[in-house]
C-alpha positions in Angstrom: -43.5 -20.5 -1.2 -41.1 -20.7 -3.9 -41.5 -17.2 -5.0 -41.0 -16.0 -1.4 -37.6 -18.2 -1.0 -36.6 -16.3 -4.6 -37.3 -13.3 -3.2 -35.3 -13.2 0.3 -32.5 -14.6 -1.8 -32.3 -11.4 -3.8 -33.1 -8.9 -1.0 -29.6 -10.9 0.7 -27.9 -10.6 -2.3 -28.8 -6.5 -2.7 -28.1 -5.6 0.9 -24.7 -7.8 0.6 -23.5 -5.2 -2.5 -25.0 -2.0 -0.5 -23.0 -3.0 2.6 -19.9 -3.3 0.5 -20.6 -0.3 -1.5 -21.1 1.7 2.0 -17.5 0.5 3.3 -15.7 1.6 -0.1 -17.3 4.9 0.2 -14.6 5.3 3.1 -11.4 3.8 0.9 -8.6 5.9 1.1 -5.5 5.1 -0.4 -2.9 6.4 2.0 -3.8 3.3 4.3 -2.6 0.5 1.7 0.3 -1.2 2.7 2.1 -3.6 0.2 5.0 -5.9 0.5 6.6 -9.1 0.3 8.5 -11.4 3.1 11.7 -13.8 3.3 11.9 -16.0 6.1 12.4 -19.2 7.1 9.5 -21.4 8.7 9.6 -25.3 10.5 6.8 -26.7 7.8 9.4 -29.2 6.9 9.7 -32.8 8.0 13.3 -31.9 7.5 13.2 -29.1 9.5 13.7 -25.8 8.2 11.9 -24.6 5.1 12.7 -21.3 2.9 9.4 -19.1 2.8 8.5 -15.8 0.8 5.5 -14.5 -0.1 3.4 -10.9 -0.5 0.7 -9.3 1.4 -1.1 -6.1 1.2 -3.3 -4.4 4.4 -5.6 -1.9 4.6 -6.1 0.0 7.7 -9.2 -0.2 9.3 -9.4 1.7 12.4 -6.0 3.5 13.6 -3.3 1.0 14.5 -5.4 -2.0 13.6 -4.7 -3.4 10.5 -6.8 -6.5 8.3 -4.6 -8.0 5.2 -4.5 -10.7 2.7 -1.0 -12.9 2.4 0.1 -15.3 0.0 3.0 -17.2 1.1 5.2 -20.2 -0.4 7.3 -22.4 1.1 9.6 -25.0 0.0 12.1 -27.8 1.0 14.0 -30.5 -0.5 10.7 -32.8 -0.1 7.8 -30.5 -0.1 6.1 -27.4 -1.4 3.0 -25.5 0.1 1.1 -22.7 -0.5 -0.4 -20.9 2.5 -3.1 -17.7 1.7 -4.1 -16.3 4.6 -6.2 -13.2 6.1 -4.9 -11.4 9.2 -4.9 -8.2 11.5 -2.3 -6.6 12.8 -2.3 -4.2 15.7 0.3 -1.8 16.8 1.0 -0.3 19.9 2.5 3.0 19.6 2.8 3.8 23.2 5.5 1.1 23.2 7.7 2.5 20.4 11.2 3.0 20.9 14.2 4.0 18.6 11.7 4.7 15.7 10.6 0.8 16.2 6.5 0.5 17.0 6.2 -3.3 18.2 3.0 -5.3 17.1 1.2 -8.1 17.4 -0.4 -9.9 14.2 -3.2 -13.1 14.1 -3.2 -15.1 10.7 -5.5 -17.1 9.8 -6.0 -19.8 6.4 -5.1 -22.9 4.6 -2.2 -24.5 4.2 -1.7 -26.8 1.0 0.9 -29.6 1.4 2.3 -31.2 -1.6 4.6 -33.7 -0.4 7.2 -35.4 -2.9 6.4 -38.9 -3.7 2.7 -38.7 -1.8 -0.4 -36.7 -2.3 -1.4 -33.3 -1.6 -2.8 -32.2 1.8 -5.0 -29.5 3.2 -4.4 -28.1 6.7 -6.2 -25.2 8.6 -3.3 -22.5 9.4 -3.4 -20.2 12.7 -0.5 -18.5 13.8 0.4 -15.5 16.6 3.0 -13.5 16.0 5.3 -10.7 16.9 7.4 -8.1 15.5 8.5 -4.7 15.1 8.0 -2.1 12.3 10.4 0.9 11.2 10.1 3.2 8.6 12.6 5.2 6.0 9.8 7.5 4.3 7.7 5.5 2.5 9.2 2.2 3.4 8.9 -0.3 5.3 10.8 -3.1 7.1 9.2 -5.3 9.8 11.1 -8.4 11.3 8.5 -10.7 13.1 8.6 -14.3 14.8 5.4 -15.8 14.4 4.2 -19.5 16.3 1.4 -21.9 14.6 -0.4 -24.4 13.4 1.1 -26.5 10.6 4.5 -24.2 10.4 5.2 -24.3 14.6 7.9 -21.3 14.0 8.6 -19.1 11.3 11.0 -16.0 11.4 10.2 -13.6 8.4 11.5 -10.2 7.6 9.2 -8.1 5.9 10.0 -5.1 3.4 7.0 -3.0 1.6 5.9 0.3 0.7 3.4 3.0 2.4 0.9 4.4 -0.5 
């Protein structure tokens, strides 16, 4: 019985690597996008709280987006860290002015460490909006996004096209 438990443990393992070996065998490059936010978010018991942080994204299907974020932010009384995966779709149809509007769904930890107390660990979720415009290469994206510790954070995004 042992033997069999071994065995379906390595047949998992092997079809894990082949699946992830089949979906880089359709990487491209020219769908990487990489960046880093300002912003301001309400994570603080103060109030507001300065945030910045970087991301990159991949896209996965065209207009739909799935990206990794690591963001910081900080008041007088607190620091956190908040990595988080999300997607991001765009709707083109709506774009105006060289602006495509999207819509983005985050979702990760958030790690509180609060001056004069211990650290905490939340679950993070947040919905947001924005819009993106591009010079060439680059990329600028104001977005407003509503959650769970942060309640509101306005970011503007800048990043680069490969």
């Amino acid at each position: 019985y042992g033997r069999c438990k071994v065995k379906k443990s390595l047949l998992c393992v092997l079809c894990f690597f082949c699946l992830i070996g089949m979906s880089f065998a359709q990487f491209s490059i020219d769908k990487i996008d990489a960046g880093g936010n300002l912003g301001t978010n309400m994570n603080s018991r103060e109030g507001w709280a300065f945030t910045f942080g970087i991301h990159g994204d991949y896209e996965i299907i065209d207009n739909l987006k799935a990206g990794l974020q690591l963001g910081f932010s900080f008041s007088d009384d607190m620091f956190v860290f908040e990595p988080s995966v999300y997607g991001k779709y765009y709707f083109p149809f709506l774009s105006f002015f060289g602006f495509t509007p999207f819509a983005q769904l985050d979702l990760g930890a958030s790690v509180l460490n609060i001056t004069e107390e211990k650290t905490y660990g939340r679950f993070l979720v947040g919905i947001g909006a924005g819009l993106r415009y591009e010079i060439g290469k680059l990329y600028i994206e104001p977005k407003i996004t509503w959650g769970y510790p942060f309640m509101l954070a306005i970011n503007a995004v800048v990043g680069y096209k490969f």
